[in-house]
Steps between C-alpha positions, in 0.01 A plus 500: 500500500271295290285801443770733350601163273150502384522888411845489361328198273213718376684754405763298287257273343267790386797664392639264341169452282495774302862394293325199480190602307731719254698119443170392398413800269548441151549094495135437551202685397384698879167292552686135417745606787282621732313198468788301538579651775162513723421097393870428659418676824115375459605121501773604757317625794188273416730192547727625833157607662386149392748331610503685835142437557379881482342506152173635560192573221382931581185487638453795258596557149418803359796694659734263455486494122486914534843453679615241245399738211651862672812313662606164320364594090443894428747703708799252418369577132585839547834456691599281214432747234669770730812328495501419123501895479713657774759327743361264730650723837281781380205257501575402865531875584153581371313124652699645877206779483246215504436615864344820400331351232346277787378767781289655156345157414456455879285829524269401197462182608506450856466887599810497704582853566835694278657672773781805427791220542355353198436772307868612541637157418267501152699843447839415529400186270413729291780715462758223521332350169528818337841525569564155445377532152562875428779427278341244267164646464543954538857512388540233239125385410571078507141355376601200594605588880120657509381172386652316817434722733132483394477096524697535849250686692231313316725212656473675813144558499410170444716398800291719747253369349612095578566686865145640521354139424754325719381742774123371437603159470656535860204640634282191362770251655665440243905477572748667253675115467161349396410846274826486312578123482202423287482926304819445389348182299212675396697788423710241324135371298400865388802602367494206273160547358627873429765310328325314264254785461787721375616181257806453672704143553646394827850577370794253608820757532813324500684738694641315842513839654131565413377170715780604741305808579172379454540219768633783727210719426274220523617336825753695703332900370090366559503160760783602729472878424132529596559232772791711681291861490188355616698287770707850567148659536344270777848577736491876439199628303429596155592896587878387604476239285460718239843646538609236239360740231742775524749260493486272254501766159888527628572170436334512175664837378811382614445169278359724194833733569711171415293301293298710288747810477283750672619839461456721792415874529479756783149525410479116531677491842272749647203310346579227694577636788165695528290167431739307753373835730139450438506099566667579855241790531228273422621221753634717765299553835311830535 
């Protein structure tokens, strides 16, 4: 029981995120909220694990600030931008193929073999992407659509990247809680100096339902989010675990379909369907 209320959370928080970052878009500029954001959930988890007696210093840095940088700075960078461009369910659709994305990065870095399983799952991605987008960017050419497609599977990339470095961390003894508790502050810390390097001002938006969304992105979509999965993966693995990726860009299209007036096509519904395909591909056993 508690383990399906632990999946049934992952998938509705990191759902739910995604309608939550396009609340944010356009009251603040991106790198202001995203620093907002990651300090939140930076003072947040340092001060529970505090407070419960489990914050520990990494008895190695240099991959923990590479995770900070890939997951808690650059790839949210390019998931903002994403959704300033196209509907934020699209952007879950294309951050679901982060799996694929991850056995690549896992063969140039760690040599782990690509078997045929992957290499089917990668194609279906493929072609559900196409499809998803076919109508914006080979029937009626939408710059703009291009443009946040590009930042979300630079997003993406940067995400398997953050995976890649958590992996190392991991193998140095370094625990996801202790990597992401104190990267999501220095995530927090670089996206600031990028701030002030780009001449920007911490912008104070008035909007209730921007701090709304940013204290839900900030505590319930990064502390409990990441908490649940990597509590979901220690019952049942990362591989079943994983499962929560083909699920949650239904919530979020389903929130974009009422929220943000997404417009579906056949081509559209057959996108999604094929990159739903490839995550279960991906995940399935052999």
């Amino acid at each position: 029981m508690q383990t399906a209320i632990l999946f049934v959370s992952t998938v509705l928080i990191w759902g739910t995120t995604w309608i939550g970052i396009a609340a944010e878009v356009g009251e603040a500029p991106v790198f202001v909220s995203i620093f907002y954001r990651f300090a939140l959930s930076g003072v947040v988890m340092v001060a529970g694990l505090a407070l419960l007696g489990r914050l520990k210093r990494p008895s190695h840095w240099r991959f923990v600030v590479l995770q900070a940088l890939c997951l808690f700075s650059f790839n949210f960078i390019g998931l903002y931008n994403a959704t300033a461009s196209i509907p934020s369910g699209l952007v879950s659709v294309v951050f679901s193929l982060a799996s694929i994305f991850n056995a690549v990065n896992a063969r140039l870095f760690f040599g782990d073999r690509i078997n045929p399983q992957t290499l089917l799952a990668g194609a279906l991605g493929v072609c559900g992407l196409t499809l998803l987008f076919w109508h914006d960017l080979a029937v009626g050419f939408d710059p703009q659509t291009l443009v946040g497609l590009v930042w979300a599977v630079m997003g993406t990339i940067f995400f398997s990247f953050g995976n890649m470095a958590s992996r190392k961390n991991s193998a140095l003894g370094i625990t996801p809680v202790v990597a992401n508790s104190w990267g999501m502050g220095i995530g927090a810390a670089v996206v600031l100096i990028l701030i002030a390097l780009r001449g920007e001002t911490l912008a104070v938006p008035a909007s209730v339902s921007y701090w709304t969304a940013l204290v839900y992105l900030a505590v319930i979509g990064s502390v409990v989010g990441f908490t649940t999965y990597l509590m979901l993966v220690a019952r049942i693995g990362s591989a079943r675990a994983g499962y929560a990726t083909v699920l949650f860009p239904i919530v979020a299209l389903t929130l974009s379909t009422l929220f943000e007036g997404y417009e579906w096509t056949a081509s559209a519904f057959a996108g999604v369907f094929l990159a739903g395909l490839g995550n279960i591909v991906m995940f399935a056993r052999r």
